[in-house]
Residue frames relative to the residue before (quaternion, step in Angstrom):
aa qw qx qy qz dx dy dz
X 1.0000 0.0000 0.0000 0.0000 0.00 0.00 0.00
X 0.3170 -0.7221 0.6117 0.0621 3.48 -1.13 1.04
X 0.1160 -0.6233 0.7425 0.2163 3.85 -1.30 0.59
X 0.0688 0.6721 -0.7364 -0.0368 3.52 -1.24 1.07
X 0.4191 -0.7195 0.5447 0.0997 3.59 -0.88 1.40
X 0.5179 -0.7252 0.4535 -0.0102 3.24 -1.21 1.27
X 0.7868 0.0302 -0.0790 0.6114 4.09 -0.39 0.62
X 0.8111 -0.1565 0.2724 0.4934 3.63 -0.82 -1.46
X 0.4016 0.6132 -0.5796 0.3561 4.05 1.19 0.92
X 0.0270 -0.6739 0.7310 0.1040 3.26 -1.43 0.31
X 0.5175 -0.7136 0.4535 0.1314 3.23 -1.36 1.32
X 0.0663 -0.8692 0.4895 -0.0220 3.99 0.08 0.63
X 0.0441 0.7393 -0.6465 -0.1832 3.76 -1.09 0.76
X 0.6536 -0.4721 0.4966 0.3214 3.71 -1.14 0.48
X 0.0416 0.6320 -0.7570 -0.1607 3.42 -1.17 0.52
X 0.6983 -0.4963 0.4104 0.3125 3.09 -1.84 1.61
X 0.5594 -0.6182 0.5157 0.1975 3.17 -1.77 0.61
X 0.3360 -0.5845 0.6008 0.4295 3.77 -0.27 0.15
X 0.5959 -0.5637 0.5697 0.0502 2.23 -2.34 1.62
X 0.8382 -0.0028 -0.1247 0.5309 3.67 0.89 -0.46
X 0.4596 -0.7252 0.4197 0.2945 3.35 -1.10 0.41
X 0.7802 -0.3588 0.2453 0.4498 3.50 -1.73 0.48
X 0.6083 0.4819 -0.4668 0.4241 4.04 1.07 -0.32
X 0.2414 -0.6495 0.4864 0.5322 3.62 1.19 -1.37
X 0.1663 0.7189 -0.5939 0.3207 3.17 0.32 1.38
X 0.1982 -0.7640 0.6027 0.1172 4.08 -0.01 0.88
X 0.0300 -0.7703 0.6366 0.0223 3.73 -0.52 1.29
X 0.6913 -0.5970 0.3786 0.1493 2.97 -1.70 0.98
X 0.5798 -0.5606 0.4515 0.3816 3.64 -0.76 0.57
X 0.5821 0.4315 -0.3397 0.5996 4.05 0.81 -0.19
X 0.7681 0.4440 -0.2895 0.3591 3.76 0.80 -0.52
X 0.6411 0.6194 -0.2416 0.3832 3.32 1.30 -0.07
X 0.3898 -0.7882 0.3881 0.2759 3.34 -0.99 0.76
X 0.4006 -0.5184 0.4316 0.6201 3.75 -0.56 -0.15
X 0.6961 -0.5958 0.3754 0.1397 3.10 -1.85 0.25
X 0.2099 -0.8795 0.3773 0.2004 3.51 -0.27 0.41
X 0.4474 0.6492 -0.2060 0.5796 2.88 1.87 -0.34
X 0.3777 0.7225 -0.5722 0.0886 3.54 -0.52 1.48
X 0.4231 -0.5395 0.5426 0.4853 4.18 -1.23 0.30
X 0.3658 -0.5942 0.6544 0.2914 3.44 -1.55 0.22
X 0.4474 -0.7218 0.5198 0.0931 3.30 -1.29 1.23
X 0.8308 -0.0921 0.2046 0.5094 3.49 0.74 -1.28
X 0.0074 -0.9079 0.4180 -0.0318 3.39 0.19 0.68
X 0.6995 -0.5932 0.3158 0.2431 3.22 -0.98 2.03
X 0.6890 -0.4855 0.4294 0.3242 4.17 -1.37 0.60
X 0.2967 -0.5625 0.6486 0.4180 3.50 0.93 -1.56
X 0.2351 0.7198 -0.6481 0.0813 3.20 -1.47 -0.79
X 0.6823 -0.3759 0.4814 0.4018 3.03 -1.90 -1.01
X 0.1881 -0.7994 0.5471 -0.1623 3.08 -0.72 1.37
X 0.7966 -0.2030 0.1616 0.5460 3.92 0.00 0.85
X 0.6576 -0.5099 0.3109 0.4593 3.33 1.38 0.82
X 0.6900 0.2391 -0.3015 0.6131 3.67 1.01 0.97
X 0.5395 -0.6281 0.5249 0.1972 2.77 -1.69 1.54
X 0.0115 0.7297 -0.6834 -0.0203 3.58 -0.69 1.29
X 0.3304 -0.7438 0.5731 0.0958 3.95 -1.06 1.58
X 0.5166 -0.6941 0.4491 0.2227 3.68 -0.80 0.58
X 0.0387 -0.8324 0.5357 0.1366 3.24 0.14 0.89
X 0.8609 0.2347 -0.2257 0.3908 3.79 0.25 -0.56
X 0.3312 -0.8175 0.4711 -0.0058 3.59 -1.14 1.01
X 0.7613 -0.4433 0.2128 0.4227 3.46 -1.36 1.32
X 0.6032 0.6106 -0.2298 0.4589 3.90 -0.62 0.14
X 0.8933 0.1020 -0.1452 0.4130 3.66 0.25 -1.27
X 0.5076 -0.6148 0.5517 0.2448 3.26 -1.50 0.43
X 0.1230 -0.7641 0.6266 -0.0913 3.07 -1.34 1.43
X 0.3213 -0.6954 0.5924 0.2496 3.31 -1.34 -0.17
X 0.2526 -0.7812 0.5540 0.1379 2.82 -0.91 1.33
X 0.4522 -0.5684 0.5084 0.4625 4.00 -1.53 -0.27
X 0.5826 -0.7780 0.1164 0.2045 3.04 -0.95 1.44
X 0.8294 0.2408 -0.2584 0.4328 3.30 1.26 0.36
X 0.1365 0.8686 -0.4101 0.2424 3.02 1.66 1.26
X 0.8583 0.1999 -0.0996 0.4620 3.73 -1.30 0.06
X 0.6232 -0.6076 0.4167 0.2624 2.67 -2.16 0.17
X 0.5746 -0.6748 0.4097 0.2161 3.57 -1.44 0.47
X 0.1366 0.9110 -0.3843 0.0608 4.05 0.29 0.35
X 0.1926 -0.8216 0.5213 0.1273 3.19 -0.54 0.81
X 0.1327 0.7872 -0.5972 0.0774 3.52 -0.65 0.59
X 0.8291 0.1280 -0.0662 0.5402 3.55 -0.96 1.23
X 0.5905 -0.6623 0.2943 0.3551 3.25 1.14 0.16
X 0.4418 0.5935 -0.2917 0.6063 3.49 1.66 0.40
X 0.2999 -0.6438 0.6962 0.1043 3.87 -0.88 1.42
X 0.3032 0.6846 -0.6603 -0.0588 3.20 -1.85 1.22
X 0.2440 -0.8968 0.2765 0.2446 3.29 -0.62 0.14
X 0.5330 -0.7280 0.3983 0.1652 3.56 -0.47 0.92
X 0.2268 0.7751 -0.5820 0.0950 3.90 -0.41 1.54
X 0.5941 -0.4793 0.5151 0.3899 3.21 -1.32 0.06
X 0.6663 -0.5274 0.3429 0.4004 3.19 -1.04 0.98
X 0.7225 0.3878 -0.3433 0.4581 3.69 0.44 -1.56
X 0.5144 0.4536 -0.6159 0.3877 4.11 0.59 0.27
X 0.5680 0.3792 -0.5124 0.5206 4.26 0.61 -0.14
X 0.2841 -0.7639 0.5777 0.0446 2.93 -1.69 1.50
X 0.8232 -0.1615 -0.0715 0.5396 3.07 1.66 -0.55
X 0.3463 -0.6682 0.4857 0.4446 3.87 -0.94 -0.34
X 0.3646 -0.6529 0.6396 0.1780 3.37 -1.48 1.27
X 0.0189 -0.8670 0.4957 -0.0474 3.31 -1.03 1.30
């Protein structure tokens, strides 16, 4: 089964958080934030959107940041992704 997102969604998985920080301090699974840092999976047509043409600006492949408690959660195939609106990516990590 495939998730193929609809108007202005783009499909997003999380990359894991590092286990230790830049000191080498190894933080606990209770100490971590969710990630903000995700690859895009599948990304939505564009279109009309609330009566405006909204163009797709990022593509399948790159890693973005998302805001941190944006979109939905889905499981499919046993694999966690989550589903925002484009304007929830703040940026691309190059």
């Amino acid at each position: 089964m495939t998730i193929k997102p609809l108007a202005d969604r783009v499909v997003v998985k999380l990359v894991e958080a590092e286990e230790t920080t830049k000191s080498g301090i190894i933080l606990a699974a209770a100490a971590k934030e969710k990630p903000q840092i995700a690859e895009v999976i599948a990304v939505g047509p564009g279109g009309l959107v609330d009566g405006k043409e909204v163009k797709m600006t990022v593509s399948v492949g790159q890693k973005v940041i998302t805001s941190k408690y944006s979109g939905t959660e889905v499981k499919c195939d046993g694999e966690e992704y989550t589903i925002v609106k484009q304007s929830d990516i703040l940026a691309v990590v190059e």
